[in-house]
N, CA, C and O of each residue as an XYZ file, in Angstrom:
244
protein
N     -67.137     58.925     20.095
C     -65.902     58.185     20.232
C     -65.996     56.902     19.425
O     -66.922     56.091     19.443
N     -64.596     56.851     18.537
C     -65.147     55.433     18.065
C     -64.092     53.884     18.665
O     -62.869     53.787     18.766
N     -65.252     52.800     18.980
C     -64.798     52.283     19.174
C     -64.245     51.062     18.756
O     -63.514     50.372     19.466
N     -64.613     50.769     17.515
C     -63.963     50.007     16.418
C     -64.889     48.947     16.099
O     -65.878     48.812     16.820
N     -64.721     48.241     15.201
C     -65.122     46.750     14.795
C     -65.276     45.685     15.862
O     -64.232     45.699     16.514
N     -66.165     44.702     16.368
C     -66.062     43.886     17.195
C     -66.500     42.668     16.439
O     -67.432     42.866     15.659
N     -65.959     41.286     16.516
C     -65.838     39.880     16.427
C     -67.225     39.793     16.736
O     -67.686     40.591     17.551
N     -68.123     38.743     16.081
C     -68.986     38.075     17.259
C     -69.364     36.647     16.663
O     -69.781     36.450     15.522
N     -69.120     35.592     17.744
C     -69.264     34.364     17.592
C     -70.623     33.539     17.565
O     -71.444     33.405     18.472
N     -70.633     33.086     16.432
C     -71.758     32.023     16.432
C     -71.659     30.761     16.600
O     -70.683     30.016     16.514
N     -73.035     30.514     16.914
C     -72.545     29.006     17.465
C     -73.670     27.999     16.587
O     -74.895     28.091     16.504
N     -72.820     27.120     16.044
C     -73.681     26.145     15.154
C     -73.747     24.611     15.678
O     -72.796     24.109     16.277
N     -74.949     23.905     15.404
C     -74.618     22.457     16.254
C     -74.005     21.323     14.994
O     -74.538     21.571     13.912
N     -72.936     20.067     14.928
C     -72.181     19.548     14.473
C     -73.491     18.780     13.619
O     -74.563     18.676     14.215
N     -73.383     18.336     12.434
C     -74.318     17.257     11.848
C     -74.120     15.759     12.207
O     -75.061     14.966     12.262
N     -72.891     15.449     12.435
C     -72.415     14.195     13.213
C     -72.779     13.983     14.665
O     -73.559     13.118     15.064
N     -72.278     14.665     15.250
C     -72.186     14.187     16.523
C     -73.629     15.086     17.810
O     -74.122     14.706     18.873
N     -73.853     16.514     16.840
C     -74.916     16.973     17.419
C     -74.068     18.066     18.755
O     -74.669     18.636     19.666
N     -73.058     18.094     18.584
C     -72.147     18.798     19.614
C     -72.533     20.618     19.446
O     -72.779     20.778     18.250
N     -72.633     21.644     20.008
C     -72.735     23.007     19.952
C     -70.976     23.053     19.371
O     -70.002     22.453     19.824
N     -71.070     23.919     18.324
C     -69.751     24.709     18.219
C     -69.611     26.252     17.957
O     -70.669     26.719     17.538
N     -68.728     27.059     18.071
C     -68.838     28.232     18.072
C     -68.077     28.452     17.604
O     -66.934     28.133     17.932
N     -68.604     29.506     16.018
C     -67.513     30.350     14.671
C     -67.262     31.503     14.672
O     -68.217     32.277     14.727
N     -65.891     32.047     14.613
C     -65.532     33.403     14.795
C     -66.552     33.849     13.123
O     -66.778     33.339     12.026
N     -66.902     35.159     13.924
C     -67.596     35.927     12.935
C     -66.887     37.571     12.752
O     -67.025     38.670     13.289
N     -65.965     36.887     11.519
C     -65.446     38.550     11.212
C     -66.269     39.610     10.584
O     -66.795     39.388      9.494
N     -66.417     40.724     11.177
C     -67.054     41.594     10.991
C     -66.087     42.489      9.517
O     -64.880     42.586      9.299
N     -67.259     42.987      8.789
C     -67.440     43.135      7.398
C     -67.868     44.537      6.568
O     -67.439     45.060      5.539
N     -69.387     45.038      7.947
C     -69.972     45.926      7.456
C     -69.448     46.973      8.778
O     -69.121     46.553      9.887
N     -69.461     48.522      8.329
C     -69.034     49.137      9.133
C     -70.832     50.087      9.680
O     -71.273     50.014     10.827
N     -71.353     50.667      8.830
C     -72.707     51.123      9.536
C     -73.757     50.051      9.521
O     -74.922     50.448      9.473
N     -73.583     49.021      9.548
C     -74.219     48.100      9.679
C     -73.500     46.861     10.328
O     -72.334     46.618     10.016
N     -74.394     45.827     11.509
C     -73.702     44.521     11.776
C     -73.633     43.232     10.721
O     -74.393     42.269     10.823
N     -72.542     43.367      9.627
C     -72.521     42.326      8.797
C     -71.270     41.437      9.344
O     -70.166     41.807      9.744
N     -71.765     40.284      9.236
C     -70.332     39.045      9.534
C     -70.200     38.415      8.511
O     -71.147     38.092      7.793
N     -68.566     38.045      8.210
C     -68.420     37.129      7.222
C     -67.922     35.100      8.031
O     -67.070     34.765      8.854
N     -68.594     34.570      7.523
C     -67.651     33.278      8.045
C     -67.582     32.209      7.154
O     -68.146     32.175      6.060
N     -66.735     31.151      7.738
C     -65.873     30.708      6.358
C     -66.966     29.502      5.873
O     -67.887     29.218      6.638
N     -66.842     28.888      4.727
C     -68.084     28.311      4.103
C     -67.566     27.043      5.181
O     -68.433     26.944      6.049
N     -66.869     26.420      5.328
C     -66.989     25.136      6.142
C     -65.997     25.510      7.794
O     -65.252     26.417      8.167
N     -66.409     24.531      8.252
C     -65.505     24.491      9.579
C     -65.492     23.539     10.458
O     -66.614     23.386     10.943
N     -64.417     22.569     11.029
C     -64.365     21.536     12.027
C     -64.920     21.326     12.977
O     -64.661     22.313     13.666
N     -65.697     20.539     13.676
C     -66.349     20.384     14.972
C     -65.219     19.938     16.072
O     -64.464     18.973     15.957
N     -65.256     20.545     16.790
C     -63.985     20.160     17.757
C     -64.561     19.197     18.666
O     -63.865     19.175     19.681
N     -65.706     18.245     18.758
C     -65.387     17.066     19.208
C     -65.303     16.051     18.673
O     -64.861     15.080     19.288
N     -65.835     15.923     16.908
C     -65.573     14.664     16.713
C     -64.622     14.879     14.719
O     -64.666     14.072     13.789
N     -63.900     16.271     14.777
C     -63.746     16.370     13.347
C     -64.195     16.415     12.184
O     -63.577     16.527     11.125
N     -65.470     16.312     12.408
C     -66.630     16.533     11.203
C     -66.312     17.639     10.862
O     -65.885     18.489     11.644
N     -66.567     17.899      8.896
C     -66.721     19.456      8.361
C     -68.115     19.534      8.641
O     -69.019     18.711      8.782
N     -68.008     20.849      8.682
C     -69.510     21.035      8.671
C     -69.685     22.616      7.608
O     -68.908     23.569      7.552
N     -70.765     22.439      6.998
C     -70.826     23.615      6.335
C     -71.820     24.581      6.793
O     -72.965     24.155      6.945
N     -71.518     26.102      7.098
C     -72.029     26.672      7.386
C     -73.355     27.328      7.210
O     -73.133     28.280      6.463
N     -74.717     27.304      7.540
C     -75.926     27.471      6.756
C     -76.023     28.721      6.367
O     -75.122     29.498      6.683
N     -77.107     29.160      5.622
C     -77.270     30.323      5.098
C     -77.945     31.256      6.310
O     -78.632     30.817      7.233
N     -77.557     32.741      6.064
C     -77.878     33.506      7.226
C     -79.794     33.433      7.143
O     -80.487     33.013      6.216
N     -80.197     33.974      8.394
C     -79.865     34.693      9.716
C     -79.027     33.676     10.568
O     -79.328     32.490     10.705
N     -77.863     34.335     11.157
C     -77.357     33.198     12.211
C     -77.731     33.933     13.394
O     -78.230     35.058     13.436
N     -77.386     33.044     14.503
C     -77.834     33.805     16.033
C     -76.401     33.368     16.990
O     -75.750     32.447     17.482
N     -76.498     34.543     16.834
C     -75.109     34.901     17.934
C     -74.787     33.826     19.295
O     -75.753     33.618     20.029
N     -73.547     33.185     19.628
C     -73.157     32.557     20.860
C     -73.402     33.371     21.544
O     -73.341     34.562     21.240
N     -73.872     32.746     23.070
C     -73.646     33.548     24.386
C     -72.376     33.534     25.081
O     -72.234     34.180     26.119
């Protein structure tokens, strides 16, 4: 049965403020778990960009 593509969120900590944030990770690869995510992204507590590091990332809980 198939059950499709699933999202999975990572979570990176802010360079400013040191806050945990968590990036939608669109999925990319189909026989394999590949994510794509976007080269920068906002910290939602203090507005910092932050740029995303190079993989391995480790998945939010």
């Amino acid at each position: 049965m198939f059950r499709g593509r699933r999202s999975v969120d990572f979570e990176f900590v802010c360079w400013q403020c040191g806050e945990d944030c968590v990036v939608y990770g669109k999925p990319t690869g189909f026989w394999r778990e590949l994510y794509e995510l976007p080269e920068d992204w906002e910290c939602w507590n203090c507005d910092a960009t932050n740029l995303t590091p190079d993989p391995p990332w480790t998945p939010a809980e």
